[in-house]
BATITI-834103 format. One record per atom (N, C-alpha, C, O): x, y, z; residue in three letters. Coordinates in steps of 0.001 Angstrom, whole numbers, plus 500000, padded with zeros to 6 digits. Atoms other than C-alpha are relative to their C-alpha. Layout:
<sites>
XYZala/...
</sites>
This chain:
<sites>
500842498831500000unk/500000500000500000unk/500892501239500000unk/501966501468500556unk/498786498334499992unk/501404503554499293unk/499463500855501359unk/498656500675502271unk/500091499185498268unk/501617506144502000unk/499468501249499045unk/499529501116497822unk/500100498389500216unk/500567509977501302unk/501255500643500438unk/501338500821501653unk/498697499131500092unk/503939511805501054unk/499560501551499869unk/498610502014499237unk/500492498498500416unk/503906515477501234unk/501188500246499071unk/502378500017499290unk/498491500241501548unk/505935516078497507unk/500124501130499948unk/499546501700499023unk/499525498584500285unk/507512519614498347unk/501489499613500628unk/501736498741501461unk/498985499610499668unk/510662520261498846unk/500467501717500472unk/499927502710499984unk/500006499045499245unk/512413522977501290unk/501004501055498740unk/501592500367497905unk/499113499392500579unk/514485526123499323unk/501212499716499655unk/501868500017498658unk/498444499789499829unk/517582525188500453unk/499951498192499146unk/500760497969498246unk/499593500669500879unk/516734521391499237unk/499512499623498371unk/499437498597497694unk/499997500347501431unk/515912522422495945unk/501285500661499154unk/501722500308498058unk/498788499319500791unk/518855524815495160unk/501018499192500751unk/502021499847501034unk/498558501421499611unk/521321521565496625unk/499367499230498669unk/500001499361497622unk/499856500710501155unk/519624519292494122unk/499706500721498769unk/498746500023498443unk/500155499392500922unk/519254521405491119unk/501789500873500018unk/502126501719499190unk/498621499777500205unk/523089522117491803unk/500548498860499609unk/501160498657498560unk/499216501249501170unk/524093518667491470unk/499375499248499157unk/500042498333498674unk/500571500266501575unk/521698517766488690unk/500828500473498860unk/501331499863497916unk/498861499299500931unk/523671520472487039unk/501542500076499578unk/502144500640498664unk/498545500119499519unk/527015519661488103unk/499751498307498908unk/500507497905498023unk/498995501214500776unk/526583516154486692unk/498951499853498550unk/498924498800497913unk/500182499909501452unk/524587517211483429unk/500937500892499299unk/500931500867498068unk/498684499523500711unk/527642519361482639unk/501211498583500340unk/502146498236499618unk/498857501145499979unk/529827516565483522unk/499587498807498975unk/500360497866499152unk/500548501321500479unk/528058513817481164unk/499157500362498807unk/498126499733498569unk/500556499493501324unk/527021515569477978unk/499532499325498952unk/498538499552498263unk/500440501180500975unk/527153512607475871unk/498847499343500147unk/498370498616499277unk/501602500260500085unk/523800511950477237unk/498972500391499750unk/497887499818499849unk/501144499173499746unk/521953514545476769unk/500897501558498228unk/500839502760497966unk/499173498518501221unk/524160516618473341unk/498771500818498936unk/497953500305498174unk/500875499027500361unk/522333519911472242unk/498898500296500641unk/498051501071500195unk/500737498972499237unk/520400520490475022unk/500450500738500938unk/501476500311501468unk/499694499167498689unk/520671523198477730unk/499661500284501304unk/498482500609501445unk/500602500262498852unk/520605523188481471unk/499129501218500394unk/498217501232501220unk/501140498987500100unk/518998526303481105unk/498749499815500054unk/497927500146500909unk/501468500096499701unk/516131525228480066unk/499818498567500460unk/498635498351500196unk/500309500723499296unk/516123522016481747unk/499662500447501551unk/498812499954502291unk/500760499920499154unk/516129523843484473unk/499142501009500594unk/498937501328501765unk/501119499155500146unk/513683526136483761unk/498441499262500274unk/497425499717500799unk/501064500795499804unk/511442522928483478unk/499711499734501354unk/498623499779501929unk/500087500776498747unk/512307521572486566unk/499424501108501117unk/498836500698502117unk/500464498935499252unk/511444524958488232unk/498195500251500110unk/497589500855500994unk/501261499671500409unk/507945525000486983unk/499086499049500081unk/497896499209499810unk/500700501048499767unk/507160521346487903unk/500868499435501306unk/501894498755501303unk/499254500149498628unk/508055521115491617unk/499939498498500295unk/500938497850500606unk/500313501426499936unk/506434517663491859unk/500980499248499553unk/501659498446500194unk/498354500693500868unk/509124516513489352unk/500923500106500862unk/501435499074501295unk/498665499938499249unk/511721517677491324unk/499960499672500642unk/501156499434500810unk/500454500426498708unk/510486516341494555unk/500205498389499395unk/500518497525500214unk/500086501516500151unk/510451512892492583unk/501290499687499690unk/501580498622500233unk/498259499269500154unk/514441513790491450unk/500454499705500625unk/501356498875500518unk/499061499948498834unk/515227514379494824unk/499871498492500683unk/500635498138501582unk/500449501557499172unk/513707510555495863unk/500827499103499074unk/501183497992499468unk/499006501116500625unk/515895509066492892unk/500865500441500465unk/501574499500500821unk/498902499902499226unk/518623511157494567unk/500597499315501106unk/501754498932501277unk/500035500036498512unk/518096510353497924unk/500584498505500493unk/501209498210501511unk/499832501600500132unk/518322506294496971unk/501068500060498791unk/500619499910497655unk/498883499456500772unk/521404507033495100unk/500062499013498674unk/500718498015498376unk/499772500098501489unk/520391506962491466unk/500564500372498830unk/500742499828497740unk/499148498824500577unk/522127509922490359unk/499113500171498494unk/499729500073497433unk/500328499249501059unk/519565511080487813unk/500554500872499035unk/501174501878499379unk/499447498732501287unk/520528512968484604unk/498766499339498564unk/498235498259498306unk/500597499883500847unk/518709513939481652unk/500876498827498785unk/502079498793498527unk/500004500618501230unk/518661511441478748unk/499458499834498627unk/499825499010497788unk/500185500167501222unk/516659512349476005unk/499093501821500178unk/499103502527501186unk/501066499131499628unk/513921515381475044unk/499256499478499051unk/499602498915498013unk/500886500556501433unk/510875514604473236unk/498593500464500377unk/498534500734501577unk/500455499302499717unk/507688515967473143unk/499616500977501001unk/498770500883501890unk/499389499218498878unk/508791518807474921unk/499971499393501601unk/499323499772502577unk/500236500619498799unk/509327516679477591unk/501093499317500479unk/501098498132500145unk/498818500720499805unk/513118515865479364unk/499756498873500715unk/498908498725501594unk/499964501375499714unk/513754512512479915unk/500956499897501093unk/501967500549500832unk/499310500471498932unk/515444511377483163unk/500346498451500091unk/499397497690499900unk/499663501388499162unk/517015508040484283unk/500858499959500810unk/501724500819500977unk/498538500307498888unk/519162506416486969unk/501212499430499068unk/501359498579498191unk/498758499807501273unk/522490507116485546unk/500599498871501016unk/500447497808500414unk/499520500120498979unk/524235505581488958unk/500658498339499174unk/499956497517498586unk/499163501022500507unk/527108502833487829unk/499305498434500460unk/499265497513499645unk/500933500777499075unk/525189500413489989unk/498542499703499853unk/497906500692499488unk/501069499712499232unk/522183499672490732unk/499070500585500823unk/498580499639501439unk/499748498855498692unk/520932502510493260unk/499706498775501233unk/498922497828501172unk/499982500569498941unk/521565501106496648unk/498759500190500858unk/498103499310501417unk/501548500177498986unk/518563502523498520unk/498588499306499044unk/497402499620499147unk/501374500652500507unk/516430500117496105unk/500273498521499742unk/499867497747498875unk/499423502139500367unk/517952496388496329unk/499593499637500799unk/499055500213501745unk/500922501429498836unk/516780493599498100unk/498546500068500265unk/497880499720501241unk/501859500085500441unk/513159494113496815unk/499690499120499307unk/500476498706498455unk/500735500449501210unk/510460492065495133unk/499504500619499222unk/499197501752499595unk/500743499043500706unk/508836493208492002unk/498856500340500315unk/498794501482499860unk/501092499520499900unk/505671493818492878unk/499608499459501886unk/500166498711502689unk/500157500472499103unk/503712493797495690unk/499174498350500141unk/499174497604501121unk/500193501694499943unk/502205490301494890unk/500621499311500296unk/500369498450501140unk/499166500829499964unk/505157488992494354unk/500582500094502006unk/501281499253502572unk/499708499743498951unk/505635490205497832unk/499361499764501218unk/499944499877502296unk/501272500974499046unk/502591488684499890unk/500175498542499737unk/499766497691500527unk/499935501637500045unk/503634485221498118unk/501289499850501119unk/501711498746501462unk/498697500949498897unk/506532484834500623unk/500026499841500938unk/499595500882501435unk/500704500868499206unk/506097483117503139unk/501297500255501392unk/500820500435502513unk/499283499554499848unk/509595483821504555unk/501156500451499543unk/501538500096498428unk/499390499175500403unk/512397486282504775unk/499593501606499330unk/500395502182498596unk/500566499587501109unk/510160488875503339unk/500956501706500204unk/501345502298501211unk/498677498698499804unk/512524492196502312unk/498753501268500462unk/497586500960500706unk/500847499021499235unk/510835495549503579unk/499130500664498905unk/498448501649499187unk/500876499113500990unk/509108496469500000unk/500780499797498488unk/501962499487498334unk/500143500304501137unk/508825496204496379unk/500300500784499011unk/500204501982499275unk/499568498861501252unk/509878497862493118unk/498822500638499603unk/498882501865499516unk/500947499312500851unk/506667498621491602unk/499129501168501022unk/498654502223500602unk/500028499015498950unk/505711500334494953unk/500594500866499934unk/500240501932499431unk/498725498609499828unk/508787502307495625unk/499489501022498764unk/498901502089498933unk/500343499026501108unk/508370503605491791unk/499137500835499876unk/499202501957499374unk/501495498819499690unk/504886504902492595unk/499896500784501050unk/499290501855501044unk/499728498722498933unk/505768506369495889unk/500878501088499567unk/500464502211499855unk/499095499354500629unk/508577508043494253unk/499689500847499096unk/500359501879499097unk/500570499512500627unk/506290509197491368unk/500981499440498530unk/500978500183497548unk/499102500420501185unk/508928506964488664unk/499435499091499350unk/498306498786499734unk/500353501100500902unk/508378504489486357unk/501272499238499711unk/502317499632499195unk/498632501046500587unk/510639501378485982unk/500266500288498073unk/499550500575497114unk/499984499927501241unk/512299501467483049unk/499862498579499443unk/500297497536499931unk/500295501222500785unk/510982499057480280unk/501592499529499544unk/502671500069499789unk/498480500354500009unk/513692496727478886unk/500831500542498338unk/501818500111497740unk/499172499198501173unk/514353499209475756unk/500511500636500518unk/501730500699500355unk/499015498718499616unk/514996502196477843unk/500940499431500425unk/501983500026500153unk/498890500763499218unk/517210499750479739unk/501053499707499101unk/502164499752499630unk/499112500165501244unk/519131499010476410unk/500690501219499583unk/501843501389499187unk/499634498759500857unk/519038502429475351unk/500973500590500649unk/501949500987500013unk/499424499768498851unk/520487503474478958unk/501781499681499506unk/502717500476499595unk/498541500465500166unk/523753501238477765unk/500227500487499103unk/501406500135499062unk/499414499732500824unk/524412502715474968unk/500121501498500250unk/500306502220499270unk/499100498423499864unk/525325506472476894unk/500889499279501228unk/501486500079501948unk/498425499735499505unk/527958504455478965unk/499441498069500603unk/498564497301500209unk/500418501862499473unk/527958500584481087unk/499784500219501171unk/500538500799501952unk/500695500076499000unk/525794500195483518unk/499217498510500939unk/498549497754500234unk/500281501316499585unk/524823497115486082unk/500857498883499736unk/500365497777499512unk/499166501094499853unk/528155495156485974unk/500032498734500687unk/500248497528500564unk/499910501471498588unk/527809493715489184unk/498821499808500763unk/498658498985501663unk/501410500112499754unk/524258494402489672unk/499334499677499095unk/499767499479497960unk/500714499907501466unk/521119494011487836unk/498349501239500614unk/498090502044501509unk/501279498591499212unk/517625496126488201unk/499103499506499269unk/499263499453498049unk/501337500346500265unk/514416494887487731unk/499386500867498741unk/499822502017498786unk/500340499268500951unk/512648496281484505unk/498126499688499732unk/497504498723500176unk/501676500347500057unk/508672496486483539unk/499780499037499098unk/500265498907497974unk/500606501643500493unk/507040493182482748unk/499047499801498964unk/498075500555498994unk/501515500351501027unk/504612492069480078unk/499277499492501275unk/499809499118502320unk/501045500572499505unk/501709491043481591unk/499938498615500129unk/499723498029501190unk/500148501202500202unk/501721487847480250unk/500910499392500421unk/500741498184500261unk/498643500524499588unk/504897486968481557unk/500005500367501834unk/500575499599502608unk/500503499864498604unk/503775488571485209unk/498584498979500372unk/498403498657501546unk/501253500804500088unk/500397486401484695unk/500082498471501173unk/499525497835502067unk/499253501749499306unk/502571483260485526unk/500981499779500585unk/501696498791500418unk/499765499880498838unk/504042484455488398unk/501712500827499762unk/502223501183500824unk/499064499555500363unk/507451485992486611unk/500409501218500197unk/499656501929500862unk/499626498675499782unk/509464489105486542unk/501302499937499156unk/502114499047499407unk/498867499321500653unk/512140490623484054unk/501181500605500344unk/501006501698499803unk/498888499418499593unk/515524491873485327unk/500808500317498916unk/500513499745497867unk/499109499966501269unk/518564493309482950unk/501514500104500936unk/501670500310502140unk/498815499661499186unk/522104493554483780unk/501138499954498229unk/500859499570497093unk/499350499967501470unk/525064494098481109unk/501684499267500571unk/502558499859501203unk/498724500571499732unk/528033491423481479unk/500388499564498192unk/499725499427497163unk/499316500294501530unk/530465490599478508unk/499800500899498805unk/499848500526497633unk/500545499052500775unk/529552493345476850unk/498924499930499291unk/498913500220498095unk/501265500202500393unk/526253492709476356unk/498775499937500991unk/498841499489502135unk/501220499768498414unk/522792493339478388unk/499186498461499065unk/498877498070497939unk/500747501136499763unk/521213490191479418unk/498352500338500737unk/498037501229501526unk/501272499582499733unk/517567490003479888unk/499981498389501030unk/500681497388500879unk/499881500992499190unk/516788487629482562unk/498302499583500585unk/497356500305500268unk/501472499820499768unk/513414486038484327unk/500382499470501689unk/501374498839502054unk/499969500231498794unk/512857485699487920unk/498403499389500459unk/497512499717499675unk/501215499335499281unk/509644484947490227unk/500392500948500243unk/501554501340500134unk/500360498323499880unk/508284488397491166unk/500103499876501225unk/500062500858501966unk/499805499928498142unk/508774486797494804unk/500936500217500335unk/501014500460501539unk/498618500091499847unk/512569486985494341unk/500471500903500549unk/499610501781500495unk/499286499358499348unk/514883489027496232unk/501611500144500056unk/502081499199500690unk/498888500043499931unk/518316489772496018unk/500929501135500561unk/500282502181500517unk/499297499100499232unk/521152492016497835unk/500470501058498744unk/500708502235499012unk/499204499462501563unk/522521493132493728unk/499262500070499809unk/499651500409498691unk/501225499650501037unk/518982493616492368unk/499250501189500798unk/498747501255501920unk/501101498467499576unk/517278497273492492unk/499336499828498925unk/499155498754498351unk/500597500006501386unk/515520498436489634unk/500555502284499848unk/500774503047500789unk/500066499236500642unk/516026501707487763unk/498612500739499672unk/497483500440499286unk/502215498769501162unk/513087504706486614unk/500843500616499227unk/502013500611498845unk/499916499071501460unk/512616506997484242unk/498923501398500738unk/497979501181501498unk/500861498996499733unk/511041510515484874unk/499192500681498710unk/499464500030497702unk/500134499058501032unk/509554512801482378unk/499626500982500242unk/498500500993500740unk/500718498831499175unk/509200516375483232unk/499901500898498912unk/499385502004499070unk/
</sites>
């Protein structure tokens, strides 16, 4: 079950994260070439909610940065070499998370993402992700499921070894210490 969050952030922590948003979208250009933090963060100024959801991939150290624009609309993901740490040792869903019987970890990906206000990334963006640098060596991160493949009790993970991203299947009851999952924003 989700909680009611109050999604504001204080002055001081929006001009901290909207410094190092900026700090590491000038550092990492190749993700984001021909746009300007200008008006990225002109956007981000004008959709506080967004930023409040920013500061929750921050906070679980995803290290957000802009990755695409498209109908006028910047694209965010977890850039973070890793996995983000404040999101491992979850099940995917919360189903998958009432089937266990024991050990059960403290909460679920598809939760977190909606408290957070994110969206897992599907397993294109997850592809697309590797091709602005390598990501999930030694981790992997849960990704959004077909239906039909959640139906019968499953779950999708990606990770990129040998130079190549592996798509993988799990139960959705699974749990691991190396498995988070990744979002996507759009603001």
């Amino acid at each position: 079950m989700t909680k009611s969050i109050k999604k504001d952030l204080s002055e001081d922590q929006r001009e901290e994260l909207l410094s190092t948003l900026k700090a590491r979208f000038e550092k990492n250009m190749n993700r984001h070439e021909g746009l300007e933090w200008a008006d990225v963060q002109a956007k981000l100024e004008a959709n506080t909610e967004k930023l409040w959801s920013l500061n929750e991939m921050e906070k679980t150290e995803g290290e957000p940065d802009v990755v695409g624009h498209e109908n006028d609309e910047y694209i965010f993901y977890d850039c973070s070499a890793e996995s983000p740490k404040g999101r491992r040792s979850v099940c995917y869903d919360r189903k998958g998370l009432e089937l266990r019987t024991k050990h059960k970890p403290e909460n679920n990906a598809i939760d977190m993402a909606t408290d957070m206000g994110i969206e897992l990334l599907t397993e294109e963006e997850y592809r697309a992700l590797q091709e602005l640098g390598t990501f999930d060596k030694k981790t992997s991160s849960w990704v959004q499921t077909p239906s039909n493949i959640r139906e019968l009790g499953g779950a999708l993970f990606c990770d990129y070894r040998y130079g190549h991203v592996f798509v993988y299947h799990n139960g959705a009851s699974s749990y691991y210490g190396a498995r988070g999952f990744r979002g996507s924003l759009r603001v």
